[in-house]
N, C-alpha and C positions, 0 to 999 in steps of 0.2 A: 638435526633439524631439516636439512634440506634433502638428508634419505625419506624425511617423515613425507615433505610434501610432493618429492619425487613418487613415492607408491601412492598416495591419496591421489596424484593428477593422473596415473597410469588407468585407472579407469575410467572408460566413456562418460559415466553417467556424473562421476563427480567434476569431471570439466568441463559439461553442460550446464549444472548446478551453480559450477563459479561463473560461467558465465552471464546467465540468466538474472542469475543475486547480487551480482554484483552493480549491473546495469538497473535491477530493480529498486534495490538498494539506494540507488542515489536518486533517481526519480523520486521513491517516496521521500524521501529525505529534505530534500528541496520543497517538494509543494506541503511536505506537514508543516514548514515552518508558518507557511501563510496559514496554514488551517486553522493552526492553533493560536496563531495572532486573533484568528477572526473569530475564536470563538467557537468554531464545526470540525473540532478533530476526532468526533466522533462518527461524522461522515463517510470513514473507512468502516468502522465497525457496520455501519448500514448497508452501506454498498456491498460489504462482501456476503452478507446475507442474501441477499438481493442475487446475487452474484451465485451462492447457493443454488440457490431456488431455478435457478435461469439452467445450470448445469445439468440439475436432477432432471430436468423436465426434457432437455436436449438428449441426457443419457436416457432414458424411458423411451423416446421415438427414434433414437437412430442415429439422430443429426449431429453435425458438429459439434463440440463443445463449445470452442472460444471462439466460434463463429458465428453462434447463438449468443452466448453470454457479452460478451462485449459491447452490441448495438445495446443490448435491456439494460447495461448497468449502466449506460451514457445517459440512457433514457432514463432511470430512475437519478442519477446525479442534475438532470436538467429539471426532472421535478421537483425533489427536493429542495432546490435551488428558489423552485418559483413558491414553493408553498412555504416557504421559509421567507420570503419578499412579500408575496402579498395575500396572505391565507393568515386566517384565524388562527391555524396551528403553526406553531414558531417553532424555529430550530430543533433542539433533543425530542421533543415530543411528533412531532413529524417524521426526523428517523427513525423513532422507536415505532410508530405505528405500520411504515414503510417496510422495516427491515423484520420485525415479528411478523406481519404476514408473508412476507417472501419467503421465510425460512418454514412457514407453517404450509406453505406450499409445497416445495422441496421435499419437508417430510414426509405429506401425503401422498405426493409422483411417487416415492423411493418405496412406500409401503405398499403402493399399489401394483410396481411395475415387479423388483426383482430381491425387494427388500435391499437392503445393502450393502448393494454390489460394493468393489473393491475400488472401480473410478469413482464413485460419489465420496467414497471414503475418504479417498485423496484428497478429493478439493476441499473436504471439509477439515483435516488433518494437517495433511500436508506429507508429499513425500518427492523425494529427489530422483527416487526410483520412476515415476511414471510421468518423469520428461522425455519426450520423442525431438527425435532432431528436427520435426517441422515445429514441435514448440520451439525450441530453442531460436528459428530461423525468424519464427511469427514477433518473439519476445523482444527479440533485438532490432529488428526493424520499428517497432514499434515503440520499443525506448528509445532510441533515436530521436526519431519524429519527439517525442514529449519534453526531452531534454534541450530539442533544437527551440521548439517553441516556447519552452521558459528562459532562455537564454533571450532568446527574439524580443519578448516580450516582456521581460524583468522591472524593466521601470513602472512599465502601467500595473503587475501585478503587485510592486512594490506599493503604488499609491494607492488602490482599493483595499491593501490590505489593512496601513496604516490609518487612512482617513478617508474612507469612499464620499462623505457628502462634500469635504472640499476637492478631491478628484473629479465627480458632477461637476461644480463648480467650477471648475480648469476647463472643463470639457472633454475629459476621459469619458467612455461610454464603462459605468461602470459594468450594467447589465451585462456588456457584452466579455467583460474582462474575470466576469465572475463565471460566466458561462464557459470560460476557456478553462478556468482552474478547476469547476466543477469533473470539466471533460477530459483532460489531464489525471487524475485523480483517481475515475475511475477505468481508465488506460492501466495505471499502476496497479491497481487493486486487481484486477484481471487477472494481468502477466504475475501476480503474487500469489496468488489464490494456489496454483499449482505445487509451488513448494511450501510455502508457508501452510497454507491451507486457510477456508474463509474464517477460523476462530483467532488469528494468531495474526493474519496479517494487516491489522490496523494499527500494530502496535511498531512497525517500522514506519508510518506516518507520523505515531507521538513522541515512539523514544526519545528519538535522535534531536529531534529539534528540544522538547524539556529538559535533554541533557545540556544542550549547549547553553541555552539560557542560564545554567545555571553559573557560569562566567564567564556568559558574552555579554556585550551592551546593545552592540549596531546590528541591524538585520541584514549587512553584511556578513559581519563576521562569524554570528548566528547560522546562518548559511552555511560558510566555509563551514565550520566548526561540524556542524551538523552533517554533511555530505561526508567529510575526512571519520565521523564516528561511525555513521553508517554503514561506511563500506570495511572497516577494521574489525567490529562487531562481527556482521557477519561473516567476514574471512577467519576471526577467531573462533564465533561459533560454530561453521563448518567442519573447522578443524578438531575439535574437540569432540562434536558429533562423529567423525570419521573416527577417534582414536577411543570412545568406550562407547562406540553401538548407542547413542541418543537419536531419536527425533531431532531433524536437524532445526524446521521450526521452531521447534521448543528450547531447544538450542539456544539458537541465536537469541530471541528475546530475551534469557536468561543471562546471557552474555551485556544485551541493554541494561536490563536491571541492576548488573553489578556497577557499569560504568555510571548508571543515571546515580545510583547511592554515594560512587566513588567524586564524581561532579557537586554532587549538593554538598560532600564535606568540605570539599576544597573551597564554594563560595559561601558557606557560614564559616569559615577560617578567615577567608578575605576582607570578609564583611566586621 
């Protein structure tokens, strides 16, 4: 076991890989749990469209990738957020309208510009191969910052997520604490998009947290639980990825799905 992961670390690429997913990994982890309390765990799946779209259009002119994508998916997470508050169209039907034309964008750039190149491919995929050590430099610094300000701010997102009109009521601004999870969110979905790629990575926002649910009570412990699955998930899916040549995205999710089955037996046994 420890020849196995002595040769799987000896290459660059896969210990950027743990690096990146690991820190990823718990970010999403953390903020699915509020998503999914609230309702918007589908939020990831939109965003990364979104996020899509934003790519394609950066790789066609030149530009940066997640220097471009990043500002647009905040931006499209702040919309969402408001058209979801005060617009006609509510939650799922708002990301589905948002996130189908981003990606219908994306497709058009891709078909206009070079058809599809091998980076678009990526972000829509996901590959571990085409992390550069300024991602890698970009990812972490930036999970950081997301992990420090949900720690910072734990309790206020604790109470919009449980009961936003008695939080108003306290005098929590909730607007402003929704705007922060929305902005967090799509921070992770970014830094995910790269290895998971944008079809795959929404699904380290839901696993983790409807696995733990399934025999936690407290949104504590739901937490803990959910952070400690997330990041063993994907260190097992890596690994298994590394040892019979899988997509590692695909991987790991596969890896959730056994655990989320493995969880729901054990709390219809308890139950």
């Amino acid at each position: 076991m420890i020849s196995f992961f002595a040769e799987m670390l000896s290459y660059p690429f896969m210990q950027r890989a743990l690096i990146v997913g690991i820190l990823v990994s718990l970010c999403a982890a953390l903020l699915g749990v509020s998503l999914v309390l609230k309702r918007y765990s589908m939020i990831g799946d939109g965003l990364s469209h979104v996020g899509f779209g934003a790519l394609a259009i950066a790789t066609a002119l030149g530009w940066a990738p997640l220097a471009v994508t990043i500002p647009v998916v905040v931006l499209a997470a702040f919309l969402l957020l408001r058209m979801s508050e005060s617009s006609k169209i509510k939650g799922d039907a708002a990301i589905a309208l948002i996130s189908s034309s981003a990606l219908a964008i994306g497709v058009i750039t891709v078909s206009w510009s070079s058809g599809m190149n091998t980076d678009v491919n990526n972000y829509m995929f996901g590959s571990i191969l085409a992390m550069s050590q300024e991602d890698v430099v970009l990812s972490v610094i930036l999970s950081v910052l997301v992990l420090i300000l949900f720690v910072v701010f734990y309790t206020r997102i604790f109470a919009v997520t449980f009961d936003e009109t008695f939080a108003r009521a306290t005098g929590v601004k909730a607007e402003l604490y929704n705007m922060l999870l929305a902005f967090l969110t799509a921070i992770t979905i970014v830094l995910g998009m790269r290895m998971m790629g944008a079809l795959l990575i929404s699904s380290l926002l839901i696993f983790p947290a409807l696995t733990a649910m399934r025999v936690c009570r407290t949104f504590r412990s739901v937490i803990i639980c959910a952070a400690a699955l997330s990041i063993l998930c994907f260190l097992t899916g890596l690994g298994v990825s590394f040892l019979i040549s899988s997509p590692a995205g695909a991987t790991v999710v596969m890896v959730h799905l056994v655990c989320f089955l493995g969880f729901s037996l054990v709390g219809v046994m308890r139950r």
